[in-house]
Residue, then its C-alpha position, 0 to 999 in steps of 0.5 A: x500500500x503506498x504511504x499517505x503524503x506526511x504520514x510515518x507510515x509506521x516505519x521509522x521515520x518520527x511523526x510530524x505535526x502534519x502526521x498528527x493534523x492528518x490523523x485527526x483531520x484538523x487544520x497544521x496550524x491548530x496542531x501547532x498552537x494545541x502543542x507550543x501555545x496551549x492557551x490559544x486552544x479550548x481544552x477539549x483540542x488541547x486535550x486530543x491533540x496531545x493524547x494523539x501525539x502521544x500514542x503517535x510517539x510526537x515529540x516538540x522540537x524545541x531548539x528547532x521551533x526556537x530557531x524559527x521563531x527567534x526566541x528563547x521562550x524563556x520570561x525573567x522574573x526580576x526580584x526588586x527586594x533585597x533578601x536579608x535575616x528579617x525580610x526572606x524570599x520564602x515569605x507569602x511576598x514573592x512566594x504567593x506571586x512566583x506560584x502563579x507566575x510559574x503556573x501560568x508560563x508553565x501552561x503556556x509552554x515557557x521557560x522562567x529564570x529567576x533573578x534579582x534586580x542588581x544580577x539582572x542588570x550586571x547580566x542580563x539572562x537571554x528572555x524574550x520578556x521581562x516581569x518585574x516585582x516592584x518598582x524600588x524607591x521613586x520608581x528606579x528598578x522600572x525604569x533600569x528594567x526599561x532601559x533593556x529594551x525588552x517587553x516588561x510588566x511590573x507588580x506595583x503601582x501606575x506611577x510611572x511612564x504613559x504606556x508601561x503596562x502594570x498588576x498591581x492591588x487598588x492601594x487606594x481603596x484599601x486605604x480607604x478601607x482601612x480609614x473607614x474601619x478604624x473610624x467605625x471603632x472611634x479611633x480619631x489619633x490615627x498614624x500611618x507606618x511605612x515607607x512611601x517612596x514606594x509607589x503601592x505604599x504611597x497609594x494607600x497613604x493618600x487613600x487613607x488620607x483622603x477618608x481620613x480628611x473627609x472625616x473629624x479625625x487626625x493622622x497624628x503621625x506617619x512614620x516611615x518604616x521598611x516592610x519588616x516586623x522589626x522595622x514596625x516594631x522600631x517606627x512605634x517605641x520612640x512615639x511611646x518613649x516620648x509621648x506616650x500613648x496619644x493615639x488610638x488607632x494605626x493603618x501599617x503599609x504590611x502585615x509585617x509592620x503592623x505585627x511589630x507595631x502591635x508587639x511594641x504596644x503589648x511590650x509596654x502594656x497596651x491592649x490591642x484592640x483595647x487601647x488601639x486598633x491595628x490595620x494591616x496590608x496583604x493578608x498574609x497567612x499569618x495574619x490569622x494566626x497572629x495575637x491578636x489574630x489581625x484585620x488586613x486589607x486583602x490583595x489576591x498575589x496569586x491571581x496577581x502572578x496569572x495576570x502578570x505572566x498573561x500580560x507580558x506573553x501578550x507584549x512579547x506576541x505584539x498584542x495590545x496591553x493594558x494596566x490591571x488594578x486588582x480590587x482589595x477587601x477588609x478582612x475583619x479580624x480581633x486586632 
């Protein structure tokens, strides 16, 4: 019998995309996005295209397809912060966002290389994009990372150039929320903790002043601090050293820094709530089982990561793109 154009024929000869188009009767082109673009086809194709290719024995060459498509199918994650004893790369931020990163290339069929902010400048990895977890002080790690040239997202917020395309919480919003909270508890000497050069961080202060002035309560201070538990717990001693306790209330840029808040008023004899009420920021895991268990502003890192992998696939692809500002929650616990 003679053999069918593009077929193996059961010989020797590897299968090709055509092999597997011909034994279903789909178009080449689908076969191909089934298997090196996943996302671009409904499940139920995706599905039968690689469960044929598999009995057929198909196997994707991948430095071929490369080759063709001048890229390296790789995306870099670049790491803003800087690891150190009291802020650790294992916590909830980055974790939470590198899941849902790696999750969504994964399923799209790219690689990931992981790096930090002062490595990826000295060297740059070979990616076809970049994606870039916070912006730095005043916006500096953004625009190091532009200077490359290559498509990028960043996790933060909308305060750089028109066009840079940026996932990040609705900051705003959840200081507003969080002024509204302690307003409703009868808190009216109310301070802001945290550091806002930082783009997220200045949002939330400028929500929760802007609740705040609409109201007959006062920000008594706002005191900047880094995103640590020590560094919260070192922003309040001073303030109860030398005035004692004249607030009631405190809005923390992270749940870090109101854990060390909270920890430098029981270290003195206030309660929590009693005396003051705490507002964090994230939601991390372990604002639920902090004492007293913590009321935070909830920010979805995780869905975070998906939309920040989508996004910078579609730049690398030539599609339009726009910014994401992701709606927060209060979630209303003892503190």
């Amino acid at each position: 019998m003679a053999q069918r154009p593009g077929s193996n024929g059961g010989g020797n000869a590897r299968p090709t995309m055509a092999d597997i188009a011909n034994e279903l009767g789909l178009a080449k082109i689908t076969v191909s996005r089934a298997l090196s673009n996943p996302a671009s086809v409904k499940e139920s194709t995706r599905r039968l295209v690689r469960e044929t290719a598999e009995r057929m024995g198909y196997r994707l060459n991948v430095s071929a397809r490369n080759l063709r498509q001048q890229r390296t199918r790789t995306i870099a994650v670049v790491i803003e912060m800087t690891p150190s004893h009291e802020r650790l790369m294992s916590e909830p931020y980055p974790l939470l966002l590198l899941g849902g990163i790696l999750q969504e290339l994964t399923a799209a069929g790219q690689n990931m290389v992981l790096t930090t902010i002062d490595l990826f400048i000295a060297a740059p990895p070979s990616a076809d994009g970049v994606i870039l977890l916070g912006q730095g002080v005043h916006d500096d790690a953004a625009a190091m990372v532009e200077a490359t040239g290559l498509p990028y997202v960043v996790w933060g917020a909308e305060h750089g150039p028109p066009g840079r395309i940026v996932v990040g919480s609705d900051n705003r919003e959840g200081g507003r929320l969080a002024a509204e909270h302690l307003l409703g508890r009868g808190c009216r000497r109310l301070l802001f903790l945290g550091d806002a050069e930082h783009g997220e961080a200045e949002d939330r202060l400028r929500g929760f002043e802007a609740r705040i002035a609409a109201s007959d309560a006062a920000i008594v201070g706002n005191i900047p601090c880094a995103f640590t538990l020590t560094a919260g717990r070192a922003a309040v001693e001073p303030l109860l050293d030398a005035r004692g306790l004249d607030f009631d209330g405190i809005f923390a840029a992270s749940d870090a820094i109101a854990m060390g808040a909270i920890e430098a008023l029981q270290a003195r004899g206030h309660k929590v709530p009693g005396d003051v009420s705490v507002v964090g920021f994230d939601d991390s895991p372990g604002a639920a089982l902090f004492s007293p268990p913590l009321t935070s502003i909830r920010q979805d890192w995780a869905f975070g990561g998906e939309l920040l992998a989508q996004k910078v696939l579609a730049k690398v692809a030539g599609q339009p793109v726009e910014s994401r500002a992701m709606p927060v929650s209060l979630v209303t616990r003892e503190s």
